[in-house]
C-alpha positions as CSV (number, residue, x, y, z in Angstrom):
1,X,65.1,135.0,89.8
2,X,66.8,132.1,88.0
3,X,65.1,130.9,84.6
4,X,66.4,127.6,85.7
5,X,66.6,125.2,89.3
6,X,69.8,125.0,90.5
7,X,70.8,121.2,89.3
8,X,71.0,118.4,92.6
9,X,73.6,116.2,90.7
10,X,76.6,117.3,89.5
11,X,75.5,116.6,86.0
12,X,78.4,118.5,84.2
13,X,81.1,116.6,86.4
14,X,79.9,113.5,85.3
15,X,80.0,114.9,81.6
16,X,83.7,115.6,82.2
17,X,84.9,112.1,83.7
18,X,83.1,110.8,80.5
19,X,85.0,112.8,77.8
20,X,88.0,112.1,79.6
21,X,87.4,108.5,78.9
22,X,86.9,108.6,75.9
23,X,89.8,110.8,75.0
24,X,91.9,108.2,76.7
25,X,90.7,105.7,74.9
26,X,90.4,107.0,71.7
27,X,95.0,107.9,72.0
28,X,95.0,104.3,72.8
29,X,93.0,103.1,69.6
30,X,95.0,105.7,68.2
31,X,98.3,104.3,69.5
32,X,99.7,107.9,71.3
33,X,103.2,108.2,72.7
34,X,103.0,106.8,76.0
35,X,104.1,110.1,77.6
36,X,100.6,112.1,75.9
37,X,99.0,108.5,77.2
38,X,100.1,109.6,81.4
39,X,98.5,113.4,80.7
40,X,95.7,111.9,79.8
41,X,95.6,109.4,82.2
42,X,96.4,112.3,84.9
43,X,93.6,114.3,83.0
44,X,91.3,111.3,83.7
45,X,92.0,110.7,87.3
46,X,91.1,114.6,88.2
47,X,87.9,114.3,86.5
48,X,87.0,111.5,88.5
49,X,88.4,112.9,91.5
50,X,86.3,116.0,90.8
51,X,83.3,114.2,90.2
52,X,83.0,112.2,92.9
53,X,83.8,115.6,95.2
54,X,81.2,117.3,93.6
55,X,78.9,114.2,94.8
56,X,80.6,114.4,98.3
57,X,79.2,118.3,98.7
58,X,75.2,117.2,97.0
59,X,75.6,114.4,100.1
60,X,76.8,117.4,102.7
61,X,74.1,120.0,101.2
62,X,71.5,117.4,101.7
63,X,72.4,116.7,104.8
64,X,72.5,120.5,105.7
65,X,68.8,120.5,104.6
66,X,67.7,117.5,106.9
67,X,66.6,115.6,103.6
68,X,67.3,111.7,103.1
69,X,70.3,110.7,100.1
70,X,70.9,107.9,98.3
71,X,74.3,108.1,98.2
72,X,76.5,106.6,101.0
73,X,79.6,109.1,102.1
74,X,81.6,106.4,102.9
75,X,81.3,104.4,99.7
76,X,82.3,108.1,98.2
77,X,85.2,108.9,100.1
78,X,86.2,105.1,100.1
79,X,86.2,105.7,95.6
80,X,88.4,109.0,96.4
81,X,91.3,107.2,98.3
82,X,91.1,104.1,95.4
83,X,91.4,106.5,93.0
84,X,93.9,108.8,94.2
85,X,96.0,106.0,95.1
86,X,95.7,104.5,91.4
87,X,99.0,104.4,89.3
88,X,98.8,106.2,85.9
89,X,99.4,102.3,84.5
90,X,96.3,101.1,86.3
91,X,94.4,103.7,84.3
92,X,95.5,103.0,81.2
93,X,94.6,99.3,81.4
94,X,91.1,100.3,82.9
95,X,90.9,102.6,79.4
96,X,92.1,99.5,77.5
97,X,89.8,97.3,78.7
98,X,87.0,99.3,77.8
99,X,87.9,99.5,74.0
């Protein structure tokens, strides 16, 4: 038997999206050639993606179990196309407006 419950929010994806950030944001304080700037742009964008997957399947498995969410699948899979769809520029000004 576990020592630990099995987590309901995908804690570590949400861990990942923020390191990302600041990685990004720390090569732009740090003034990185604009080609490590995309990777880590790219790097971003996958966390995010992931992330807001691993919310997608807590919504499914909750549904699965009959019990009420929070969390609106649309809104979800609305943030998934927005994101995809963002340009590696757009992310780089997001990460430059938060330094």
């Amino acid at each position: 038997m576990p020592t630990f419950a099995p987590r309901s929010e995908p804690i570590k994806k949400r861990e990942q999206v923020t390191q990302r950030e600041k990685e990004l944001v720390l090569a732009l304080k740090n003034q990185l050639p604009v080609n490590k700037l995309e990777k880590l742009a790219e790097k971003y964008r996958q966390a995010q993606l992931s992330f807001l997957k691993a919310q997608l399947h807590v919504i499914r498995e909750q549904e699965l179990q009959k019990r009420k969410t929070t969390m609106k699948q649309a809104n979800i899979e609305q943030e998934i196309l927005t994101c995809s769809n963002k340009s590696v520029a757009e992310l780089i000004n997001e990460a430059q407006k938060l330094h």
